[in-house]
NUZA-959223 format. One record per residue: residue number from 1; chain; x, y, z of N, C-alpha, C in turn. Coordinates in steps of 0.001 Angstrom, whole numbers, plus 500000, padded with zeros to 6 digits. Example, Ala and Ser with C-alpha at 12.3 -4.5 7.8 and 13.67 -1.06 7.14 Angstrom:
- 1 / A / 513190 / 494310 / 507800 / 512300 / 495500 / 507800 / 513200 / 496700 / 507800
- 2 / A / 512850 / 497750 / 507080 / 513670 / 498940 / 507140 / 512900 / 500030 / 507870
***
This chain:
- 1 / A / 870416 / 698705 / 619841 / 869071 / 698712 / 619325 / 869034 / 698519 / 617810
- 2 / A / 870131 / 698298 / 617046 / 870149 / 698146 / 615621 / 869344 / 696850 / 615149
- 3 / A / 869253 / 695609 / 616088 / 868793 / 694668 / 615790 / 866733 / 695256 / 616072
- 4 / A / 866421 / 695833 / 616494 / 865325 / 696725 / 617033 / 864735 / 697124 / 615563
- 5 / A / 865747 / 697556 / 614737 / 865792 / 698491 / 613482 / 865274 / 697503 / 612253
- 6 / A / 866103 / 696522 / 612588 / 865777 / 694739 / 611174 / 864412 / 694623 / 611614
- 7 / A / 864334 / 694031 / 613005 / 863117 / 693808 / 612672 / 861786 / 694528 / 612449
- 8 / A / 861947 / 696416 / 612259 / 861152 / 697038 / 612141 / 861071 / 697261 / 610618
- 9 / A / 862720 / 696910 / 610206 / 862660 / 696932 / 608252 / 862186 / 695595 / 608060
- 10 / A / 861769 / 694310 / 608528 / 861137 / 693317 / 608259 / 859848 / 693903 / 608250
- 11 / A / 859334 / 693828 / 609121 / 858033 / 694040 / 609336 / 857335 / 695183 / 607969
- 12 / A / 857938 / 696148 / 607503 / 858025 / 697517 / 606592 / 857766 / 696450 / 605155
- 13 / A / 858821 / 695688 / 605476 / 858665 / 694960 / 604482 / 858164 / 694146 / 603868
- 14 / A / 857855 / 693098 / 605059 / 856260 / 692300 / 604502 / 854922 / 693356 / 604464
- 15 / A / 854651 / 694466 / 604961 / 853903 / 695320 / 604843 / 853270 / 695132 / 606456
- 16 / A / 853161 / 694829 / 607203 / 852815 / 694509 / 608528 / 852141 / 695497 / 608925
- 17 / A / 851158 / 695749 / 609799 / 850649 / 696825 / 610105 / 851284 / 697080 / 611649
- 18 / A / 851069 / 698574 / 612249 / 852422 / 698838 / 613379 / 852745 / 698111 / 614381
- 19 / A / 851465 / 697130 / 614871 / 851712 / 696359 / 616138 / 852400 / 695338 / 615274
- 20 / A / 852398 / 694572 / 613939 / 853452 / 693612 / 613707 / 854569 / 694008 / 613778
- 21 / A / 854793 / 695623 / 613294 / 856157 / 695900 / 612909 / 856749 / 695882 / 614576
- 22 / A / 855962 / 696812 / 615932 / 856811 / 696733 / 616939 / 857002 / 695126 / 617643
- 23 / A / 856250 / 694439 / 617726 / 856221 / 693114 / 618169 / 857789 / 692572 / 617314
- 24 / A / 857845 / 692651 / 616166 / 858775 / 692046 / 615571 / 860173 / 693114 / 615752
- 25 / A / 860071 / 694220 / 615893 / 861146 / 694805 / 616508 / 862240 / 694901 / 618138
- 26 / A / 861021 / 693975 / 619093 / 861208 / 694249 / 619752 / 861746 / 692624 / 620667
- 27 / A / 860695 / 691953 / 619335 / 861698 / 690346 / 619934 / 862951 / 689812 / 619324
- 28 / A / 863055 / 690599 / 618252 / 864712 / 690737 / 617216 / 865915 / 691543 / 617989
- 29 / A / 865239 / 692352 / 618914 / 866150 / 693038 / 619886 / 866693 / 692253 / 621703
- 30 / A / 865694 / 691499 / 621746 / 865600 / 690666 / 622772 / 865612 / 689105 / 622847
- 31 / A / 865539 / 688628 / 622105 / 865527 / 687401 / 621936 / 866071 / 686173 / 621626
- 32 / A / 867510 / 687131 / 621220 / 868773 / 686344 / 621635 / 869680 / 686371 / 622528
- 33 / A / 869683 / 687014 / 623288 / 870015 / 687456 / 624940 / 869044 / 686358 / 625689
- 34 / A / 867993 / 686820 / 625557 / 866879 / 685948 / 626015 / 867172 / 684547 / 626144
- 35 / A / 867300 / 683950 / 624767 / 867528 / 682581 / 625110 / 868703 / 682370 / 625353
- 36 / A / 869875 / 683107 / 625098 / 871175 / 682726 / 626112 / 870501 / 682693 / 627571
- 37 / A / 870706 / 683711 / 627836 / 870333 / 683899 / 629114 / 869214 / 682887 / 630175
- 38 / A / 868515 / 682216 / 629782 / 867761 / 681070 / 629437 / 868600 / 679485 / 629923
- 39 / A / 869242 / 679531 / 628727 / 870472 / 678253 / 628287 / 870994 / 678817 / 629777
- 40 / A / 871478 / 679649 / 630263 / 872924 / 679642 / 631186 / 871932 / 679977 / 632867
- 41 / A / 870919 / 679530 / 632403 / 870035 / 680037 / 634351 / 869516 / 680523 / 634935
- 42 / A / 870125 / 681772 / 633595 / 869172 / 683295 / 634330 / 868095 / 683998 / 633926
- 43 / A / 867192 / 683077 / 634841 / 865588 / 683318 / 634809 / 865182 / 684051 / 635859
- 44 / A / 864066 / 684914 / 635346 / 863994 / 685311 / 634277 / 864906 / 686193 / 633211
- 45 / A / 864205 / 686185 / 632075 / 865750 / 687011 / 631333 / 866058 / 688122 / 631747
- 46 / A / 866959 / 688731 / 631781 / 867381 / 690174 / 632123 / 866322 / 690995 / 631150
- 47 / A / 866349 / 690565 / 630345 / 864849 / 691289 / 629120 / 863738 / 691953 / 629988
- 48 / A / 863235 / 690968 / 630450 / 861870 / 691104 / 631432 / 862205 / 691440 / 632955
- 49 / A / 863150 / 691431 / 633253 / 863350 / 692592 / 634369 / 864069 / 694022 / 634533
- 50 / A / 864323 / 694226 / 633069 / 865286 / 695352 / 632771 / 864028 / 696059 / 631880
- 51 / A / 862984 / 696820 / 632656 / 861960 / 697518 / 631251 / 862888 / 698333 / 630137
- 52 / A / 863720 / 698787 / 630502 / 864626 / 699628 / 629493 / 864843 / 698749 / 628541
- 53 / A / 865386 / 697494 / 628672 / 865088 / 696914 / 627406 / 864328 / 696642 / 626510
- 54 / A / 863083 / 696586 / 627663 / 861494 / 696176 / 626613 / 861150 / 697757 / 625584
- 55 / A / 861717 / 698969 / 626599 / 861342 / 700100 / 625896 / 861908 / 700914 / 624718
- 56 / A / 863142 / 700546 / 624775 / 863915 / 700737 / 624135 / 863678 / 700664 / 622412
- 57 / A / 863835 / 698908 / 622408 / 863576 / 698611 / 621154 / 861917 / 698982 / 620885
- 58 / A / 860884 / 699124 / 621336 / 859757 / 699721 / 621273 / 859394 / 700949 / 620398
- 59 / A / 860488 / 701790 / 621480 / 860681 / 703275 / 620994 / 861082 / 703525 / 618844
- 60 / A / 862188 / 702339 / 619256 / 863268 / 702476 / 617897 / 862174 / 702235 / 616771
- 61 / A / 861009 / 701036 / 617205 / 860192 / 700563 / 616285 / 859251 / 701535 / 615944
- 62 / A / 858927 / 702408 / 616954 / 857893 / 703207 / 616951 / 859129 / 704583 / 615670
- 63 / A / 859669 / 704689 / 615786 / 860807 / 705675 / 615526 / 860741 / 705534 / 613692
- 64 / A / 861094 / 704263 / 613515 / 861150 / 703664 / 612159 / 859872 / 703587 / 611745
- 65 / A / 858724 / 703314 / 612049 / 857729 / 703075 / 611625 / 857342 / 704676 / 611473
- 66 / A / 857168 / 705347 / 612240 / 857274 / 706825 / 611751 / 858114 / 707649 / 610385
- 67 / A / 859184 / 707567 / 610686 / 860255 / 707702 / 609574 / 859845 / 707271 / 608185
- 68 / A / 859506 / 706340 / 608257 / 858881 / 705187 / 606956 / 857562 / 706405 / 606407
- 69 / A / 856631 / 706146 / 607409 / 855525 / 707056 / 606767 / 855416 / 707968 / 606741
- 70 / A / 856039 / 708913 / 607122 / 856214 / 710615 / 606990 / 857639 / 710640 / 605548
- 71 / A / 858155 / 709851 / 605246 / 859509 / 709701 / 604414 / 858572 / 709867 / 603109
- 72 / A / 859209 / 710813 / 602234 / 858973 / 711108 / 600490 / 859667 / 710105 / 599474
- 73 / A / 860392 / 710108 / 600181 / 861629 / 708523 / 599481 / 861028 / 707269 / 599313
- 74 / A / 861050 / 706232 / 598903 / 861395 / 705263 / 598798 / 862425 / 704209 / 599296
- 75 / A / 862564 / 703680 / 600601 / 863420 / 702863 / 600702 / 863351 / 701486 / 600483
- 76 / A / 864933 / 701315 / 600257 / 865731 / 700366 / 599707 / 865788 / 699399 / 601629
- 77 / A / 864695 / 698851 / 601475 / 865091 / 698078 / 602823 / 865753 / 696895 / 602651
- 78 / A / 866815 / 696527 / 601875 / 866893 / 695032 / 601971 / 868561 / 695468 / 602313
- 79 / A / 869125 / 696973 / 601564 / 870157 / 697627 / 602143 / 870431 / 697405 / 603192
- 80 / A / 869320 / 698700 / 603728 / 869513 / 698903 / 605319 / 869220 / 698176 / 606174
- 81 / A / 868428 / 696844 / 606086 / 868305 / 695974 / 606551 / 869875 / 694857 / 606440
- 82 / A / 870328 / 694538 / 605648 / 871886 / 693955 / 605487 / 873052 / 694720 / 606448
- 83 / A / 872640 / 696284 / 606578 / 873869 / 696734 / 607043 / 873415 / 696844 / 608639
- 84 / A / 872027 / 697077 / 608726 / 871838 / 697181 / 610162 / 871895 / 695790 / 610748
- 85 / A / 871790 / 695000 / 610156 / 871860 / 693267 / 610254 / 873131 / 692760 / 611101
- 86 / A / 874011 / 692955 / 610359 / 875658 / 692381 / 610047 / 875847 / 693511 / 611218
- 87 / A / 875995 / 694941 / 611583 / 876117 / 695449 / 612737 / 875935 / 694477 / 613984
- 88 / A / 874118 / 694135 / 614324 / 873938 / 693772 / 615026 / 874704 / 692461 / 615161
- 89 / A / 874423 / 691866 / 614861 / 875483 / 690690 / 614735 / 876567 / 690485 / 615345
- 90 / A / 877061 / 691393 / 615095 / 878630 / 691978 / 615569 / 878499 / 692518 / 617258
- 91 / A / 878205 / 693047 / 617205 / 877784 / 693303 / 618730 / 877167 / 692410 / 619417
- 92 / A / 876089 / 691438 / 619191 / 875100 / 691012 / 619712 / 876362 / 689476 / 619911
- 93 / A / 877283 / 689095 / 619532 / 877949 / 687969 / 619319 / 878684 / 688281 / 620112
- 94 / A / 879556 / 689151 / 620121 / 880940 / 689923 / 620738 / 880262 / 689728 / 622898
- 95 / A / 878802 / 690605 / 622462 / 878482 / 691023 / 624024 / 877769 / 689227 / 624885
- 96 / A / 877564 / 689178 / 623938 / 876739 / 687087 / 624421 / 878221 / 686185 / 624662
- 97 / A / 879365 / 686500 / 623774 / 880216 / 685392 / 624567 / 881071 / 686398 / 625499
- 98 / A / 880969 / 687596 / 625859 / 881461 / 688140 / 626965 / 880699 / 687979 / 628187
- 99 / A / 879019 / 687583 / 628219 / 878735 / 687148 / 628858 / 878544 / 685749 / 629485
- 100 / A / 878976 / 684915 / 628436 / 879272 / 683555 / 628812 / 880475 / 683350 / 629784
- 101 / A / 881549 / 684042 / 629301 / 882975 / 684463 / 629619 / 882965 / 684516 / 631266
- 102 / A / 881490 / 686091 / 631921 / 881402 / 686270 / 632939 / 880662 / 685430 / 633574
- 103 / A / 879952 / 684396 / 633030 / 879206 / 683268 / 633851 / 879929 / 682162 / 634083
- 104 / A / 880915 / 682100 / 633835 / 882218 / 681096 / 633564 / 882420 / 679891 / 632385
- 105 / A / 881587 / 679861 / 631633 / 881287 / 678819 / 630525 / 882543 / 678673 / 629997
- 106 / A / 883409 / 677798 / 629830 / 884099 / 677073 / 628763 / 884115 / 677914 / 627181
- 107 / A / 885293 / 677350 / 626245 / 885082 / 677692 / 625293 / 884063 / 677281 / 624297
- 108 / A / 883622 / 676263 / 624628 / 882306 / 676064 / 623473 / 880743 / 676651 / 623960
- 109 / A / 880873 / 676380 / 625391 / 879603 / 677780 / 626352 / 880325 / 678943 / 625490
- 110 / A / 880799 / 679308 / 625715 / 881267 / 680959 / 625454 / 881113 / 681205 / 623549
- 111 / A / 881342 / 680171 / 622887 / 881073 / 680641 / 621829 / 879282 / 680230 / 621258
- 112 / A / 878979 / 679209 / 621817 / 877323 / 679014 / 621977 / 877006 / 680511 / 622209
- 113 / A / 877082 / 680925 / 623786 / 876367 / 681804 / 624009 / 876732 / 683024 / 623242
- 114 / A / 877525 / 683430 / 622542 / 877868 / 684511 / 621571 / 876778 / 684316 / 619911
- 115 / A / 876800 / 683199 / 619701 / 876630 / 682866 / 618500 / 874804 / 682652 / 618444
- 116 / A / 874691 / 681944 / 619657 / 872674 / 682399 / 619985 / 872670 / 683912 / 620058
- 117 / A / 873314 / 684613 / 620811 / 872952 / 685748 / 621260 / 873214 / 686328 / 619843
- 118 / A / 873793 / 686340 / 619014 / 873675 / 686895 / 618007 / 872709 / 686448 / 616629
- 119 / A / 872328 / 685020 / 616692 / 871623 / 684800 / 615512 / 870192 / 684711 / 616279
- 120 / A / 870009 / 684722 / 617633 / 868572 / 684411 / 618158 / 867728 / 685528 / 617696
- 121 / A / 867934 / 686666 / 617560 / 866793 / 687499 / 617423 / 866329 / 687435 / 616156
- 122 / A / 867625 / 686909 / 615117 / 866937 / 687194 / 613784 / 865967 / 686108 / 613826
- 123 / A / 866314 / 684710 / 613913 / 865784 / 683509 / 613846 / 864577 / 684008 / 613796
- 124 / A / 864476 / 684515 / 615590 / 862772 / 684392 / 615581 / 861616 / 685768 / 615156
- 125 / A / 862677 / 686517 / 614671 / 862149 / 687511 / 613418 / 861716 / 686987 / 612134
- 126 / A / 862864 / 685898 / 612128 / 862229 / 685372 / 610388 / 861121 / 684681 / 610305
- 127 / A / 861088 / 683445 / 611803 / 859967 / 682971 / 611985 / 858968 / 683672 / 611999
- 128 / A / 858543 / 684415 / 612722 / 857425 / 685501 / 612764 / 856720 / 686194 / 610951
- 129 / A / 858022 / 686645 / 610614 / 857630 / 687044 / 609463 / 857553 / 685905 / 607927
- 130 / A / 857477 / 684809 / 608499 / 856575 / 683846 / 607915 / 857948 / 683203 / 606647
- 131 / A / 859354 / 683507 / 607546 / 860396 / 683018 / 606076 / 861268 / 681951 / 606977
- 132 / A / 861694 / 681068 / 605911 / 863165 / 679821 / 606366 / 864203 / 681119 / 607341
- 133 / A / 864090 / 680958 / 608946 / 865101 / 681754 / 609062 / 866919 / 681243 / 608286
- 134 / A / 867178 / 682928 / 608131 / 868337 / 682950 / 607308 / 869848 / 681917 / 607688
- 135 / A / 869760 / 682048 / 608938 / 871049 / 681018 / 609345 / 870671 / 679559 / 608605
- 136 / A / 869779 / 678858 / 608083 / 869360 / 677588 / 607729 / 869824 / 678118 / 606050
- 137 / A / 870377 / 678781 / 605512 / 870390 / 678978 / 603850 / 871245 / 679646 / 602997
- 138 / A / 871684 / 680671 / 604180 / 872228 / 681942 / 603785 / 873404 / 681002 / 603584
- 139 / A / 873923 / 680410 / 602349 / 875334 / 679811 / 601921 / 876319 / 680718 / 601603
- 140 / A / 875842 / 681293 / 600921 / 876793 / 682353 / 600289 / 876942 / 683727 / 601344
- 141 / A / 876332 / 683700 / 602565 / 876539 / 684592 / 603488 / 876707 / 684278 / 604657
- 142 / A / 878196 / 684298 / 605208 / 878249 / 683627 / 606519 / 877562 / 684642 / 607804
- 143 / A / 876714 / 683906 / 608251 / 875445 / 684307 / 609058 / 876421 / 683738 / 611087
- 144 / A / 876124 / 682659 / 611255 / 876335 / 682139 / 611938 / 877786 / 681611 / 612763
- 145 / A / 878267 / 681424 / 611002 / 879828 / 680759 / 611311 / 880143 / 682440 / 611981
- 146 / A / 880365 / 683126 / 611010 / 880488 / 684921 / 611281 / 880599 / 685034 / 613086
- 147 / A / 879615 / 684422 / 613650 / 879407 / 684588 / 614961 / 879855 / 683779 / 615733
- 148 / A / 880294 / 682884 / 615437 / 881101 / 682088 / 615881 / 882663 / 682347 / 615957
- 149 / A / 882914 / 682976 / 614542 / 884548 / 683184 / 614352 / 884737 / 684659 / 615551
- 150 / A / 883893 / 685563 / 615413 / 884099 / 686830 / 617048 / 883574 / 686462 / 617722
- 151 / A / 882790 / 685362 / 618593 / 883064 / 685060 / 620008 / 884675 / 684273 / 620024
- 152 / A / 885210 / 683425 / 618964 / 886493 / 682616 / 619592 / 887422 / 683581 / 619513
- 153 / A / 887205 / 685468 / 618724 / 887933 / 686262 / 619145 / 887922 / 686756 / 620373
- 154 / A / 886764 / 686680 / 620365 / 886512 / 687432 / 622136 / 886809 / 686174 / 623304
- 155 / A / 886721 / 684921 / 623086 / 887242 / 684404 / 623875 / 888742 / 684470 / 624022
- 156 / A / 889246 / 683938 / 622917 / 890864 / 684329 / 622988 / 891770 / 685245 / 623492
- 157 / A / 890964 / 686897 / 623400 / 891735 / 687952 / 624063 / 891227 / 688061 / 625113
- 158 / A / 890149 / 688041 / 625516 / 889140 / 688039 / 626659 / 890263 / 688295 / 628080
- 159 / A / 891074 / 687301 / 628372 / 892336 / 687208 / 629822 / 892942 / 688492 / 629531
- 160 / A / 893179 / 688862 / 628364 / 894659 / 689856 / 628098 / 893593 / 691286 / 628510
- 161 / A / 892981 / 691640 / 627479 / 891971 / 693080 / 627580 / 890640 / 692535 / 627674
- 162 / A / 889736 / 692492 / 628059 / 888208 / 692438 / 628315 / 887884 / 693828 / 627115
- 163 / A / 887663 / 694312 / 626827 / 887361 / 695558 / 626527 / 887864 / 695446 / 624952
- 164 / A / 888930 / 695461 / 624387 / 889612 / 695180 / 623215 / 889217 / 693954 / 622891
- 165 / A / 888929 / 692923 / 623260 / 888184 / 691567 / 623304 / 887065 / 691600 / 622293
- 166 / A / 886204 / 692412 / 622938 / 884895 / 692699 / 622969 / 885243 / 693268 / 621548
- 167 / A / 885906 / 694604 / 621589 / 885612 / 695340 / 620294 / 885881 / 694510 / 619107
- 168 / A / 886695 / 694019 / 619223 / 887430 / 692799 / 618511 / 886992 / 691502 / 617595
- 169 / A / 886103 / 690919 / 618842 / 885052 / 690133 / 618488 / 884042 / 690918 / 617458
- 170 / A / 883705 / 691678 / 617644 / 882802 / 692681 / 617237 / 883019 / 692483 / 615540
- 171 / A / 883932 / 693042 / 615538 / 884889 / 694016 / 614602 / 885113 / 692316 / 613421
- 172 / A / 885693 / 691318 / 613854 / 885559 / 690078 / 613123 / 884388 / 689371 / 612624
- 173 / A / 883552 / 689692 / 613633 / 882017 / 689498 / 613019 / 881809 / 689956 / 611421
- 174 / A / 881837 / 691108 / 611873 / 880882 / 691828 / 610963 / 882466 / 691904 / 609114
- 175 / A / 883801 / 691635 / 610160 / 884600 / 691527 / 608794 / 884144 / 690000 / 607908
- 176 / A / 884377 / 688806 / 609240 / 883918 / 687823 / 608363 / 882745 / 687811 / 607781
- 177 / A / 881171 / 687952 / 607764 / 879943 / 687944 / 606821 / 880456 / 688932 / 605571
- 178 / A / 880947 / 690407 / 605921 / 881047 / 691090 / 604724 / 881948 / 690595 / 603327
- 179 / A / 883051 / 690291 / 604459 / 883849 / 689898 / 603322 / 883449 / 688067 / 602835
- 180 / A / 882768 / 687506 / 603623 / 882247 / 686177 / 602399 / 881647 / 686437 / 601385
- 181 / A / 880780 / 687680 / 601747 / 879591 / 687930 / 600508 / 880745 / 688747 / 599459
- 182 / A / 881269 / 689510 / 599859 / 882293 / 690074 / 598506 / 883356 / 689429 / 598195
- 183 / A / 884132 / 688492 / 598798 / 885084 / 687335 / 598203 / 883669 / 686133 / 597455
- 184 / A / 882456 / 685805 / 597840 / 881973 / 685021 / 596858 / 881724 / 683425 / 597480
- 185 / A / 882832 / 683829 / 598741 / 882500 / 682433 / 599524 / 881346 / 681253 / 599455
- 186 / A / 880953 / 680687 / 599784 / 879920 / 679766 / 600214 / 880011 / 678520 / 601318
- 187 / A / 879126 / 678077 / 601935 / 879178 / 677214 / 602756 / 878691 / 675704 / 601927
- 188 / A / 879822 / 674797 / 602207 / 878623 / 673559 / 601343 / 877233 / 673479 / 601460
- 189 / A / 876849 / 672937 / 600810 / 875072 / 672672 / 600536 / 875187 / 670986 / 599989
- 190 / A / 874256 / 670150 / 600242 / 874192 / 668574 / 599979 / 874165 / 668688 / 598276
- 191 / A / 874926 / 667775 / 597535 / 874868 / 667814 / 596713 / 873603 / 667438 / 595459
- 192 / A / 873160 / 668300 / 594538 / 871431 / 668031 / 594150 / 871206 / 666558 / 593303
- 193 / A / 870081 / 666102 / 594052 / 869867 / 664531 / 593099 / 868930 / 664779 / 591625
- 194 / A / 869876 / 663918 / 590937 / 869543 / 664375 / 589369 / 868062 / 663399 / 589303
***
């Protein structure tokens, strides 16, 4: 449900009033599963026949949006939004090409479906909240590649441990984005016409 959490610190953050903030919490939590799940057949999504999912991230939004306005503090959402981000990510990549894995997809199915399942919810969080989603910009922050490099972990160990796979994938995710942004990395960008 961490991805549940971004899009409830999005929403906080453009100032949204609560039905934007849960709407946008709750398709940032679902909506990259969704369209894997989609891509590979299975209609309808597990989203919409699993209410626990619909309620879930609901709850979390309702949870945060509370927290926020009863809170004396001031938050720093662009923080907790980065760290709850790069989490999700990590998981949401790791568990999408383990499910490609179990639908039988190939290695480029298997890292597709890791790499939607992990950048789909933000996408259509950013859309919603009216910005260039981040995978289209973020140069200096590997967003996407990130999700790409732990599904071809999780594909790779996937035969040996299923389980260590997974954590694995996970675990590379969230090392590769962190460490681009603190090594300084960048992704090319077209070069600017003078």
């Amino acid at each position: 449900m961490t991805f549940a959490i971004t899009g409830a610190l999005v929403g906080i953050q453009k100032r949204f009033d609560v039905v934007g903030i849960l709407i946008l919490a709750v398709v940032t939590a679902v909506g990259g599963g969704s369209i894997r799940d989609i891509v590979a057949g299975v209609t309808p999504p597990v989203a919409l026949t699993d209410e626990v999912l619909l309620w879930l991230p609901f709850l979390v939004g309702v949870g945060v949006f509370l927290l926020h306005r009863l809170s004396k503090r001031h938050w720093t959402t662009t923080r907790l939004l980065y760290g709850f981000d790069t989490v999700s990510l990590g998981l949401f990549a790791a568990l999408g090409a383990e499910r490609g894995l179990q639908i039988g997809f190939g290695l480029w199915g298997v890292v597709f479906a890791g790499a939607i399942s992990g950048v789909g919810g933000g996408i259509i969080r950013d859309v919603l909240s009216g910005e260039v989603p981040g995978v289209m910009y973020r140069s200096g922050d590997f967003y996407a590649s990130a999700a790409v490099a732990g599904s071809l972990v999780t594909f790779a160990l996937h035969g040996v441990a299923p389980t260590t796979a997974v954590v694995a994938g996970a675990v590379v995710t969230v090392m590769v984005r962190v460490g681009s942004r603190l090594a300084g990395l960048r992704l090319p960008v077209p070069r600017s016409e003078a």
